[in-house]
N, CA, C, O and CB atoms as a CASP TS submission, in Angstrom:
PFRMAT TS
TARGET T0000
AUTHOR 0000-0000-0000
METHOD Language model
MODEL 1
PARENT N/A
ATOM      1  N   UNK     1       0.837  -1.183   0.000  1.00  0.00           N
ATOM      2  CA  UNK     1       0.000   0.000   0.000  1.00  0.00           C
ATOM      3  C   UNK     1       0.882   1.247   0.000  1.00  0.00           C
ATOM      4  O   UNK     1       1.655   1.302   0.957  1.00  0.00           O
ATOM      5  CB  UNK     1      -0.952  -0.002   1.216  1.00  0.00           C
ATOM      6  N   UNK     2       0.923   2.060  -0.697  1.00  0.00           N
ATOM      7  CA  UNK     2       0.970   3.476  -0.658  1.00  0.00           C
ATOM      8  C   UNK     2       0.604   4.213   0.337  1.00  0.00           C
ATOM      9  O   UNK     2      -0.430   3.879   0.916  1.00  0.00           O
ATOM     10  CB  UNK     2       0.390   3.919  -1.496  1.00  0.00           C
ATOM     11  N   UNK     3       1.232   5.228   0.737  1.00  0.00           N
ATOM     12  CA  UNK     3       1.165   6.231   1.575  1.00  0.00           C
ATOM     13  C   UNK     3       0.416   7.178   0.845  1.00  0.00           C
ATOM     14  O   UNK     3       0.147   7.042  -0.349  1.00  0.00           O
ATOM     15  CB  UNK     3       2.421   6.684   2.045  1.00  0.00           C
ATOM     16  N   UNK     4      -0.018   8.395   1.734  1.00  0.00           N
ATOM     17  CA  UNK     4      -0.712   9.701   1.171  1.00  0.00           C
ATOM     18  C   UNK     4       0.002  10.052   0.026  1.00  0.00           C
ATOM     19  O   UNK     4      -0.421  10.038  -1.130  1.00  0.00           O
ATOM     20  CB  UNK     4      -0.735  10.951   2.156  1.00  0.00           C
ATOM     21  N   UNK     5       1.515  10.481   0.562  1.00  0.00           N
ATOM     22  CA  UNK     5       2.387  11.339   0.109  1.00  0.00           C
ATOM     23  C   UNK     5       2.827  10.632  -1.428  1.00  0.00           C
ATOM     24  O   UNK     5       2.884  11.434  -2.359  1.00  0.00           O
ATOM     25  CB  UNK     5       3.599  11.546   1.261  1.00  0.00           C
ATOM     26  N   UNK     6       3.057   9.559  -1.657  1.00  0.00           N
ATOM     27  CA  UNK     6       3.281   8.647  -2.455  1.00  0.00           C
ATOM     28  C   UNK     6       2.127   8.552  -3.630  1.00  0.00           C
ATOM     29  O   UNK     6       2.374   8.521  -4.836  1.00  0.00           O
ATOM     30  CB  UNK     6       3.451   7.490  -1.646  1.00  0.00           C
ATOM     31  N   UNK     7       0.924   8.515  -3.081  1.00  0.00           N
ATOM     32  CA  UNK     7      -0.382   9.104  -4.055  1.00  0.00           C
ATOM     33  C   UNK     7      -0.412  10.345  -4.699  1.00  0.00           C
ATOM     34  O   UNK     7      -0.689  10.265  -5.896  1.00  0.00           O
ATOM     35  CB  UNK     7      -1.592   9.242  -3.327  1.00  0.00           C
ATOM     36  N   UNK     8      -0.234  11.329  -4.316  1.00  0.00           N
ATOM     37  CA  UNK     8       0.036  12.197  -4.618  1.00  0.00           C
ATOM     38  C   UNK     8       0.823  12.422  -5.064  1.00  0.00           C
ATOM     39  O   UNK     8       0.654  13.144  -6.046  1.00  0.00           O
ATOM     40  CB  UNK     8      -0.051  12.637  -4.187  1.00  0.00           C
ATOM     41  N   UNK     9       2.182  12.042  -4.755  1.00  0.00           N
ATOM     42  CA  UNK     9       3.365  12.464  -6.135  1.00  0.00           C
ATOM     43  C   UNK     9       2.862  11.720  -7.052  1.00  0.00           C
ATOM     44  O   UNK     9       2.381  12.491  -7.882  1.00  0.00           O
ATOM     45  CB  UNK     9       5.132  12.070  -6.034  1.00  0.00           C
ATOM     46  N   UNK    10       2.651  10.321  -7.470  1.00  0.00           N
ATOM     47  CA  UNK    10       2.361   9.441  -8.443  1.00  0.00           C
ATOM     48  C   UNK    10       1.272  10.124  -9.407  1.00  0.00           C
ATOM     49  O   UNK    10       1.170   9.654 -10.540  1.00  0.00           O
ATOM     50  CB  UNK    10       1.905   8.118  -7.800  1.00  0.00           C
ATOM     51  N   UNK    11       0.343  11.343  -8.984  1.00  0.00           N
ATOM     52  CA  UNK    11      -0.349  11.869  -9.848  1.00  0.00           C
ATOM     53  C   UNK    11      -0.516  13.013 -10.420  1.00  0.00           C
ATOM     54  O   UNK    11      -0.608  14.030  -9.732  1.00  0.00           O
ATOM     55  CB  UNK    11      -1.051  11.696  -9.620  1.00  0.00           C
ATOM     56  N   UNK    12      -0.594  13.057 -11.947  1.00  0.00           N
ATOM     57  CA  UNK    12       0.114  14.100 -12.683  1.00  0.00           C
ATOM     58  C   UNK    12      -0.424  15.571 -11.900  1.00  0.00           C
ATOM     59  O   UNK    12      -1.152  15.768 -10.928  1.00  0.00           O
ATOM     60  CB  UNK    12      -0.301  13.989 -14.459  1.00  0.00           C
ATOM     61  N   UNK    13       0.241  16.381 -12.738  1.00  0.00           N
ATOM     62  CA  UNK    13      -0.186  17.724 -12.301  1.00  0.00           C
ATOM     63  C   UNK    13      -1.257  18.565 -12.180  1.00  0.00           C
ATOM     64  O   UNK    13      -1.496  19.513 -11.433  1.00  0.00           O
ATOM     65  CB  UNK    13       0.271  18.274 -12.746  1.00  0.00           C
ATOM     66  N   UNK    14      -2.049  17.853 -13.356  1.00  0.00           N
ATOM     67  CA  UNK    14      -3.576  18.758 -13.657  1.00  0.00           C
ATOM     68  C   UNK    14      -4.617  17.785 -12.436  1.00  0.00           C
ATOM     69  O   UNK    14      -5.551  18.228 -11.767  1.00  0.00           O
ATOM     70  CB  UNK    14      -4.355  18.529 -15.904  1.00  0.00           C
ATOM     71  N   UNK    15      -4.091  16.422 -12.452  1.00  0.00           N
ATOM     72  CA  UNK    15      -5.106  16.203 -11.174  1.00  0.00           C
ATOM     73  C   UNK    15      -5.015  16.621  -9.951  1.00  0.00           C
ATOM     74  O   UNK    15      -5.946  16.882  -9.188  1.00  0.00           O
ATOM     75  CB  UNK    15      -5.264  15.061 -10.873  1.00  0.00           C
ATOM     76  N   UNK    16      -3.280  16.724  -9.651  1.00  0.00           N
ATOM     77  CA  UNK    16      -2.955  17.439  -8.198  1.00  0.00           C
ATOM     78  C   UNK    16      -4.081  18.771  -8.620  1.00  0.00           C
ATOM     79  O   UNK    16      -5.219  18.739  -8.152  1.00  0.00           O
ATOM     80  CB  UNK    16      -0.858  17.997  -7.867  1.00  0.00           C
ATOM     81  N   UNK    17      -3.769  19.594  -9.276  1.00  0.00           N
ATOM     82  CA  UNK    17      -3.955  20.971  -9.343  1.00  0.00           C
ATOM     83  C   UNK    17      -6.038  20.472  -8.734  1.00  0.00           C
ATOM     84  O   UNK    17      -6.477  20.588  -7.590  1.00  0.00           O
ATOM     85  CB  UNK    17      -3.403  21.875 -11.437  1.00  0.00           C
ATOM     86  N   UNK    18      -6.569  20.126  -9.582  1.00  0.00           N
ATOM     87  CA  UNK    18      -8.308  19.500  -9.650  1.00  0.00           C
ATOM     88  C   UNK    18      -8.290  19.188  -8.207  1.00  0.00           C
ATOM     89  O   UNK    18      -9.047  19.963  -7.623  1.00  0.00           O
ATOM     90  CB  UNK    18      -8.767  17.851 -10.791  1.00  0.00           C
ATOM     91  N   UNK    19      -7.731  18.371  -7.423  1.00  0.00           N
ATOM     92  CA  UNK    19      -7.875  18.236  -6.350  1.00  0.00           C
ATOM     93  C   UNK    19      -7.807  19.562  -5.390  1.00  0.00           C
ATOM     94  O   UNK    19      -8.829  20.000  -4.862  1.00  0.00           O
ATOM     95  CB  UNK    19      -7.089  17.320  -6.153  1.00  0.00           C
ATOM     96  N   UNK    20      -6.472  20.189  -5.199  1.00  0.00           N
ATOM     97  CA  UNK    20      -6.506  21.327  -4.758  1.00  0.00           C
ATOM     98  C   UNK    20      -7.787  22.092  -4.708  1.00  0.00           C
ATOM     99  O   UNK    20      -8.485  22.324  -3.722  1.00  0.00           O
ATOM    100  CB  UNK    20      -5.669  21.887  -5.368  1.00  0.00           C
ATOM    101  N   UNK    21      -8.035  22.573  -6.420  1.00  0.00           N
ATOM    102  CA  UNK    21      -8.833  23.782  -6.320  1.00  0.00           C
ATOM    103  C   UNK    21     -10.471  23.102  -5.789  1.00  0.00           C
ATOM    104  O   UNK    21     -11.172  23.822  -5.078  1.00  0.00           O
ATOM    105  CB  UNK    21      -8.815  24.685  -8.021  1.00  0.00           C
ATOM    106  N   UNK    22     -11.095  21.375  -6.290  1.00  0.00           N
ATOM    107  CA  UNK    22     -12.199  21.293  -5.434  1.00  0.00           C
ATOM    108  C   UNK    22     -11.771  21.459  -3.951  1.00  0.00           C
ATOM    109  O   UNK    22     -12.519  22.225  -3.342  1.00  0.00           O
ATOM    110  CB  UNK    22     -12.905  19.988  -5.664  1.00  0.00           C
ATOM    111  N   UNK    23     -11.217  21.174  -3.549  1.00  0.00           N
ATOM    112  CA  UNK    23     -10.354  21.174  -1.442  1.00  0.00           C
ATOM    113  C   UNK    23     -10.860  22.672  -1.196  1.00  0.00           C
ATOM    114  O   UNK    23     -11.610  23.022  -0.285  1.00  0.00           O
ATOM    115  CB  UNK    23      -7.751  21.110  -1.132  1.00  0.00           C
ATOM    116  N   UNK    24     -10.253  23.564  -2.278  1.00  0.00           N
ATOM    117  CA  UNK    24     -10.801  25.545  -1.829  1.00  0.00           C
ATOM    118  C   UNK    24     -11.778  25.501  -2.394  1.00  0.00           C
ATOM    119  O   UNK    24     -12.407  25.660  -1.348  1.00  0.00           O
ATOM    120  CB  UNK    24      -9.944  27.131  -2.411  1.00  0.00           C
ATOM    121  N   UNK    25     -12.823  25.403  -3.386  1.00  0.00           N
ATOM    122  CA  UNK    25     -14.034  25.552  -3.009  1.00  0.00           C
ATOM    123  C   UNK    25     -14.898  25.177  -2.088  1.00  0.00           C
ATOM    124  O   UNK    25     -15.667  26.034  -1.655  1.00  0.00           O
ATOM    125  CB  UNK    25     -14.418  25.379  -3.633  1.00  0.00           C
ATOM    126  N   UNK    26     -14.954  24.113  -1.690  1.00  0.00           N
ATOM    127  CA  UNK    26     -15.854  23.475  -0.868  1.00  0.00           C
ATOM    128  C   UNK    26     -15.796  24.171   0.699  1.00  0.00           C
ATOM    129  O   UNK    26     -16.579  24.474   1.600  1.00  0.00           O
ATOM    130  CB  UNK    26     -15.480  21.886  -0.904  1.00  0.00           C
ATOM    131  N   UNK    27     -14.343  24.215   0.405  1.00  0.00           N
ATOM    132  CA  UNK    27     -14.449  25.467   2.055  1.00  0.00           C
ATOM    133  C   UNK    27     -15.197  26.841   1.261  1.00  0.00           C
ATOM    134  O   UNK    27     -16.334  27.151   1.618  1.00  0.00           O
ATOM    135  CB  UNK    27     -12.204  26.203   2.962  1.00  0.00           C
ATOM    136  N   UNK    28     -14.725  27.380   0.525  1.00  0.00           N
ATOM    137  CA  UNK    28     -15.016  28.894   0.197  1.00  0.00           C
ATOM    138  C   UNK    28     -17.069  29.114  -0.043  1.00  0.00           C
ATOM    139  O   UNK    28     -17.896  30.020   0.057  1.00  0.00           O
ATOM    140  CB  UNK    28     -13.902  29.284  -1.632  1.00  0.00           C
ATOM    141  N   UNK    29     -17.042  27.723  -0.374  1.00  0.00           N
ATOM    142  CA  UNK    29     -19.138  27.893  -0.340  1.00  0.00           C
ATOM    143  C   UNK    29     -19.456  27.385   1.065  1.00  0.00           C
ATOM    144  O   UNK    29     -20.635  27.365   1.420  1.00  0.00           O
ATOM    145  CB  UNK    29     -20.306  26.553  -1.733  1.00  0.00           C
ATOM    146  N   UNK    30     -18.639  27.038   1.765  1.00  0.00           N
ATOM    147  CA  UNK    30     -19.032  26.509   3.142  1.00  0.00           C
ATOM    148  C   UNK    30     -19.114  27.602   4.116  1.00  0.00           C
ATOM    149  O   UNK    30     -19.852  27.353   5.070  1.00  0.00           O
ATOM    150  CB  UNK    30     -18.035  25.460   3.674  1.00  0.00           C
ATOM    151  N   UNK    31     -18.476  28.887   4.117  1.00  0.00           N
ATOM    152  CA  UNK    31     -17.815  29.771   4.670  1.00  0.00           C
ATOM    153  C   UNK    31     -19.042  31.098   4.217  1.00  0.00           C
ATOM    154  O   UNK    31     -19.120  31.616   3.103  1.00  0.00           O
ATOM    155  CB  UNK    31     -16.116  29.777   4.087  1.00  0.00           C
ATOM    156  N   UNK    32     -19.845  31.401   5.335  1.00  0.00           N
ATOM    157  CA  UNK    32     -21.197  32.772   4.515  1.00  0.00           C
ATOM    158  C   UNK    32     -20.608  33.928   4.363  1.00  0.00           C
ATOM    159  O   UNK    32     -19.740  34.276   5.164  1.00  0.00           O
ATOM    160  CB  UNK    32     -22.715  33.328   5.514  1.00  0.00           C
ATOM    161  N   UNK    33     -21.034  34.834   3.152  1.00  0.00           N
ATOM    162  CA  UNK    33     -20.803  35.893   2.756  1.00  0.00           C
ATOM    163  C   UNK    33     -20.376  36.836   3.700  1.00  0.00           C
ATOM    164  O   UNK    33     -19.330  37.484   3.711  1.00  0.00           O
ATOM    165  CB  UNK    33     -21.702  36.210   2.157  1.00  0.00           C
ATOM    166  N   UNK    34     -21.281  36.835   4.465  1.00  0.00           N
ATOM    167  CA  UNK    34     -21.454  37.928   5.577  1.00  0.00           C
ATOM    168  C   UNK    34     -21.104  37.550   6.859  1.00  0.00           C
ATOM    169  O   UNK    34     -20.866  36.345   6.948  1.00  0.00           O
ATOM    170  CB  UNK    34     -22.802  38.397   5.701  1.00  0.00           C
ATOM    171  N   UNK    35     -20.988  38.214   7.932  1.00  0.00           N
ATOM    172  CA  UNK    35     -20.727  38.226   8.986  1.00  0.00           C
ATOM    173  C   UNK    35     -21.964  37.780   9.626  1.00  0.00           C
ATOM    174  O   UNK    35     -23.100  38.184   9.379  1.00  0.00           O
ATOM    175  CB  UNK    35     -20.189  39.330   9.298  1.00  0.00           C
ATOM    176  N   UNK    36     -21.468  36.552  10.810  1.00  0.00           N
ATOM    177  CA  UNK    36     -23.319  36.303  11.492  1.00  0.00           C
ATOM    178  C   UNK    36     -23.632  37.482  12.769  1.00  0.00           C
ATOM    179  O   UNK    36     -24.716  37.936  13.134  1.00  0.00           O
ATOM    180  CB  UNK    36     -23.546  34.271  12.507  1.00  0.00           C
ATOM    181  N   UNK    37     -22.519  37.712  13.174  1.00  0.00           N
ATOM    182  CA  UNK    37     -22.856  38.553  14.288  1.00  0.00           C
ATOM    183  C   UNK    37     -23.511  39.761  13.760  1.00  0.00           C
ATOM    184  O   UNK    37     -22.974  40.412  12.864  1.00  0.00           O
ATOM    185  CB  UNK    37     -21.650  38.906  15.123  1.00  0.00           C
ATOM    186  N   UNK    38     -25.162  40.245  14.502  1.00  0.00           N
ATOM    187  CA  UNK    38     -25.570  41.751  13.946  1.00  0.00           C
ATOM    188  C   UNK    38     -24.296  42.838  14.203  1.00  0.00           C
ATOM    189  O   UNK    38     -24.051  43.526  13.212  1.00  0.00           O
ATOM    190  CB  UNK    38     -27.068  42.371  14.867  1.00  0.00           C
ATOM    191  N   UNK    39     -23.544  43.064  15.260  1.00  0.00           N
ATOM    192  CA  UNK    39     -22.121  43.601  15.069  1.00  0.00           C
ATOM    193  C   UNK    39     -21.724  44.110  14.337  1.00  0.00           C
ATOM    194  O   UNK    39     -21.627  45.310  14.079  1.00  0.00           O
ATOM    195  CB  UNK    39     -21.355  43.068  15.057  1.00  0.00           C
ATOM    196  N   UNK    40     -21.288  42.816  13.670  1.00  0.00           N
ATOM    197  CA  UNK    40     -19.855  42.442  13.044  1.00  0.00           C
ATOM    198  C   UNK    40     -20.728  43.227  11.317  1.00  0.00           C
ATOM    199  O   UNK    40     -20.233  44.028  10.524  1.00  0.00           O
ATOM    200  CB  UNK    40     -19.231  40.045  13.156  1.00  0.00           C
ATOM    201  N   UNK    41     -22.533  42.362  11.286  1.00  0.00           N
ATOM    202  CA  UNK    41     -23.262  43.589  10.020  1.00  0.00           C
ATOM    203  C   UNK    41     -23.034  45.087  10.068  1.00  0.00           C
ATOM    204  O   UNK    41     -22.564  45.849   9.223  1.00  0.00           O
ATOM    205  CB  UNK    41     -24.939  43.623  10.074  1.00  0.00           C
ATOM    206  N   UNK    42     -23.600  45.345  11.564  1.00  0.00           N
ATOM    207  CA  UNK    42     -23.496  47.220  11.423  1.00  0.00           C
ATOM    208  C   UNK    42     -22.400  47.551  10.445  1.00  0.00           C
ATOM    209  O   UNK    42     -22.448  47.921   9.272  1.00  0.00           O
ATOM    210  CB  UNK    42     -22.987  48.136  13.050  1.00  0.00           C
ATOM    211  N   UNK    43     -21.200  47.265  11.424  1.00  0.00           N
ATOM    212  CA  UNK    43     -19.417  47.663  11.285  1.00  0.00           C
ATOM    213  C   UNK    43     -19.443  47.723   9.681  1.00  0.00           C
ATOM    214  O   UNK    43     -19.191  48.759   9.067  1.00  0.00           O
ATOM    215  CB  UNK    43     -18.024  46.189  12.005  1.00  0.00           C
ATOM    216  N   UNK    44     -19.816  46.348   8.987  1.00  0.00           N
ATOM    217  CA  UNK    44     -19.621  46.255   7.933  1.00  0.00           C
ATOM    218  C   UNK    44     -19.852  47.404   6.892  1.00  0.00           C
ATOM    219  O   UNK    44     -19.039  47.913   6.120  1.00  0.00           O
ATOM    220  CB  UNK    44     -20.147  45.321   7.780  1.00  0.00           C
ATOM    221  N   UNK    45     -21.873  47.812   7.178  1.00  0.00           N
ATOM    222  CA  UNK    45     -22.947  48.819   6.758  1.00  0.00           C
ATOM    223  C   UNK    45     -22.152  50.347   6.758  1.00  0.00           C
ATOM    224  O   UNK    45     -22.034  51.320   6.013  1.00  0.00           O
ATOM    225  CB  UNK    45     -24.361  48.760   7.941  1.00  0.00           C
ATOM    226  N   UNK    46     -21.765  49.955   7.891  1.00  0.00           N
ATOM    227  CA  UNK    46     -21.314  51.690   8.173  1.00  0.00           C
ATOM    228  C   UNK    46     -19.675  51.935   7.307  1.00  0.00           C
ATOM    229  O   UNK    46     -19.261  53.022   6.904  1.00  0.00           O
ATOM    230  CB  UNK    46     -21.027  52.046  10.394  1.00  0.00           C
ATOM    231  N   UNK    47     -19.108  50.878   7.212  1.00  0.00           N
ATOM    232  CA  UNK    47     -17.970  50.727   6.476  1.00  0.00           C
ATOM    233  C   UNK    47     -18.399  50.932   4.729  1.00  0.00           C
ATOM    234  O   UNK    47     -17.651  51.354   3.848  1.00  0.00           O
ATOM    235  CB  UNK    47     -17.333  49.188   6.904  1.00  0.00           C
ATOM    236  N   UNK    48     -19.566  50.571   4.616  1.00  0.00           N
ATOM    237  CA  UNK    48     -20.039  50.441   2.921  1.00  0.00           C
ATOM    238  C   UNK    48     -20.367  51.689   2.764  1.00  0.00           C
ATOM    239  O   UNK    48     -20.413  52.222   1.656  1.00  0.00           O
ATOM    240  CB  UNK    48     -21.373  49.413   2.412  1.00  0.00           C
ATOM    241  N   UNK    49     -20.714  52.475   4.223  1.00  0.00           N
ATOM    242  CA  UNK    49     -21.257  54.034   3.723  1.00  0.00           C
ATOM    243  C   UNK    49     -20.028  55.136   3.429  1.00  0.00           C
ATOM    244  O   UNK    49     -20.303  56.203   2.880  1.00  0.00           O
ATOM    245  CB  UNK    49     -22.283  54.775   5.063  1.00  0.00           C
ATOM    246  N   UNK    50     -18.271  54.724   3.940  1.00  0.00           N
ATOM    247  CA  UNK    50     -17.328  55.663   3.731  1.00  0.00           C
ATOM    248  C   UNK    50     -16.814  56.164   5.219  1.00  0.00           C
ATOM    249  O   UNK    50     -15.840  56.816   5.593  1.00  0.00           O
ATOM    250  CB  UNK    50     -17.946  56.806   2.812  1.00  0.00           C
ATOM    251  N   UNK    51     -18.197  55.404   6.045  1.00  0.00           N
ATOM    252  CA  UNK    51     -17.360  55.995   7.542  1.00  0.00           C
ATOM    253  C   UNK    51     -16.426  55.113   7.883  1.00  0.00           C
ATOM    254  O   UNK    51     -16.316  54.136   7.142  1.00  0.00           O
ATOM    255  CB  UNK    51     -18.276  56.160   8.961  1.00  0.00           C
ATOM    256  N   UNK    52     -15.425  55.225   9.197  1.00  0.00           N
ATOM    257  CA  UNK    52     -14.921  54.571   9.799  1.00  0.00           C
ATOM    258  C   UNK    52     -15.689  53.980  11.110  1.00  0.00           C
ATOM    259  O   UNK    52     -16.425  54.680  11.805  1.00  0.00           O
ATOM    260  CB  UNK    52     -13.928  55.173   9.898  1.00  0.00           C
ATOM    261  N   UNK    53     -15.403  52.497  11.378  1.00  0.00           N
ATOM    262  CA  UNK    53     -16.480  52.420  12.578  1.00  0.00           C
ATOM    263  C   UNK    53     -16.138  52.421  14.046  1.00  0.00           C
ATOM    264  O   UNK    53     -15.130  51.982  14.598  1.00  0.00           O
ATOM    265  CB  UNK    53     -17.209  51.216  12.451  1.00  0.00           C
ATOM    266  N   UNK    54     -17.470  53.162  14.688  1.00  0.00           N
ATOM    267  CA  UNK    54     -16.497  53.700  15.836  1.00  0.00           C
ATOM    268  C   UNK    54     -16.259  52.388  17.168  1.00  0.00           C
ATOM    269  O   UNK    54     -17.033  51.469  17.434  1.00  0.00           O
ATOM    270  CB  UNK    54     -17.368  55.309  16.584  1.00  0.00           C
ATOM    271  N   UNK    55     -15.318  52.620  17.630  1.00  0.00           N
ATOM    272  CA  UNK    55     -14.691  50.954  18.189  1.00  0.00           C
ATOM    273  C   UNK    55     -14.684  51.613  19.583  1.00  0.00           C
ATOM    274  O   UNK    55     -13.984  50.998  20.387  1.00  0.00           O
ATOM    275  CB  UNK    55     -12.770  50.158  17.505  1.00  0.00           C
ATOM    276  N   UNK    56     -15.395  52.897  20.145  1.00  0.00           N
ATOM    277  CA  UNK    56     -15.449  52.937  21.354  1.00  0.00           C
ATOM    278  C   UNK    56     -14.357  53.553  22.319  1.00  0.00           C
ATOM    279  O   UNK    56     -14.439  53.776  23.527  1.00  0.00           O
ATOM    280  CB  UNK    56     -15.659  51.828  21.563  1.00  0.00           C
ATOM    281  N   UNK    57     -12.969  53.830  21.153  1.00  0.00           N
ATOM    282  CA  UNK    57     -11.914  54.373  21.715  1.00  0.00           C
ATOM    283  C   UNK    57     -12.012  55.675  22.171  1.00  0.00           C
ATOM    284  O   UNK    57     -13.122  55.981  22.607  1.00  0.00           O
ATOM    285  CB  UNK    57     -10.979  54.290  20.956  1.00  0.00           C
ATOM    286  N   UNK    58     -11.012  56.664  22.192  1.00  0.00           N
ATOM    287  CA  UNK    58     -10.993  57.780  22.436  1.00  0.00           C
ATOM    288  C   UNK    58     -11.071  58.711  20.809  1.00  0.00           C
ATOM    289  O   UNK    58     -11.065  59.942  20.802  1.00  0.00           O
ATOM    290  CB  UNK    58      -9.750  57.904  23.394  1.00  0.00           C
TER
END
C-alpha cells in the first residue's frame, strides 16, 4: 500500500492541481458571505457608507 504522500506524487499535475482547487471551493461555499454577528453587520454597513467604525476608543 501506498502512503498519502506517495499518491500524490504518483499523480500528474492537472489532477494534483483538480484536487486542490475542489479542497478551496468546498471550504469557500461553506464559509457565509457575511458576517453572522448583527455587530460584526453594522461595522460592515457603516464601512459600505465611507465611515470609519467607531470601536469605542478615544
Amino acid at each position: 500500500m501506498q502512503s498519502p504522500e506517495q499518491c500524490y506524487l504518483s499523480q500528474s499535475v492537472g489532477q494534483q492541481l483538480l484536487h486542490h482547487f475542489a479542497a478551496r471551493d468546498a471550504v469557500r461555499h461553506a464559509t457565509p458571505l457575511l458576517p453572522l454577528r448583527l455587530r460584526d453587520i453594522g461595522r460592515f454597513l457603516v464601512a459600505l457608507g465611507g465611515r470609519t467604525p467607531n470601536r469605542g476608543h478615544c
